[in-house]
N, C-alpha and C positions, 0 to 999 in steps of 0.2 A: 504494500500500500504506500502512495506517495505519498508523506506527511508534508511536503513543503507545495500543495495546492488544495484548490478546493471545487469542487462540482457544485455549477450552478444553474437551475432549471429555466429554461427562457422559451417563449412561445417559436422556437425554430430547435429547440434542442439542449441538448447541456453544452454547457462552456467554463475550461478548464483555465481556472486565473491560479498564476505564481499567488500566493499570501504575501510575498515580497511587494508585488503590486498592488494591492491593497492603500491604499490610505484612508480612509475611514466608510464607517457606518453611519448612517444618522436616521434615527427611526421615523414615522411618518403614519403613526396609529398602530395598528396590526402590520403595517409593512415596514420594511428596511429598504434602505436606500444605501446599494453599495457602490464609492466613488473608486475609482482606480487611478492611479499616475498617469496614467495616457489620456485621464478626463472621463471616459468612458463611464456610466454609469449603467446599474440594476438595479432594477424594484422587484424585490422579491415580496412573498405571500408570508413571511416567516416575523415574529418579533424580534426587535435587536438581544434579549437575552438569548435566541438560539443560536442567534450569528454569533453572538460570544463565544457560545459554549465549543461554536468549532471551531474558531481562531485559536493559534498558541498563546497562552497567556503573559509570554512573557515579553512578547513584542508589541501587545493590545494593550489598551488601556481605555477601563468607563471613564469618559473623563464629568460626563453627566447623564443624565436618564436617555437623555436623547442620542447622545456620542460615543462610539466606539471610534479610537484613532488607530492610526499603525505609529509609535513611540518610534520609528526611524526615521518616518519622514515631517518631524517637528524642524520647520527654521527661525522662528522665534517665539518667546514668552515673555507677555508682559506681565508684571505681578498683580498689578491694577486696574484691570477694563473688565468692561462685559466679556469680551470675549476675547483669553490673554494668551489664546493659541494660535500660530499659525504653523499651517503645514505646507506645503509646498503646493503648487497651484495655488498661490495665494487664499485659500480657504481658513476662515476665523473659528476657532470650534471655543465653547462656553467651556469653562470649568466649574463643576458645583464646588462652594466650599466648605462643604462634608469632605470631600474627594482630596483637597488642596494638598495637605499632609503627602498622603500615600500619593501621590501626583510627584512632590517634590522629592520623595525616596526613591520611587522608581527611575525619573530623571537622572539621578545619584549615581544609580548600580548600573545605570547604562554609558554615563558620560562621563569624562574628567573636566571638572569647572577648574577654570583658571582665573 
């Protein structure tokens, strides 16, 4: 089994995306909204908690009810706005701050601040 993609159901068939391509989820009621690096998006039939559960945990991150990110394609954080993520394709993602803490650990274990 390939653990580094994922099968996605789309009304032409399944389509096999790298998890590397991935830049985030953003839910949309009962559906998710998967954006990819090439811009390309999905609207799946699924809640963002299922989308979680099959992403690697250690590359994802909730950053709010609504947002599932991929934590490689972060290029900057602001500590103070609505919306203090950005990810590449210039996309602003909210962080809850229940989340904030465990946001700023994970950042940690992934990066070296200078």
């Amino acid at each position: 089994m390939d653990t580094s993609r994922i099968a996605i159901k789309t009304s032409r068939g399944i389509e096999f995306l790298r998890m590397t391509d991935i830049l985030c989820c953003i839910a949309h009621g009962r559906y998710t909204k998967i954006v990819t690096t090439s811009g390309k998006e999905y609207l799946l039939t699924r809640v963002l908690k299922e989308i979680e559960n099959c992403l690697p945990c250690e590359d994802f991150f909730r950053t709010h009810k609504s947002y599932l990110i991929n934590l490689n394609h972060i290029t900057h954080y602001h500590n103070n706005q609505d919306t203090p993520i950005t990810l590449i394709n210039d996309i602003k993602v909210q962080l809850a701050k229940r989340r904030k803490q465990a946001f700023h650990r994970r950042i940690n274990e992934l990066v070296q601040t200078i």
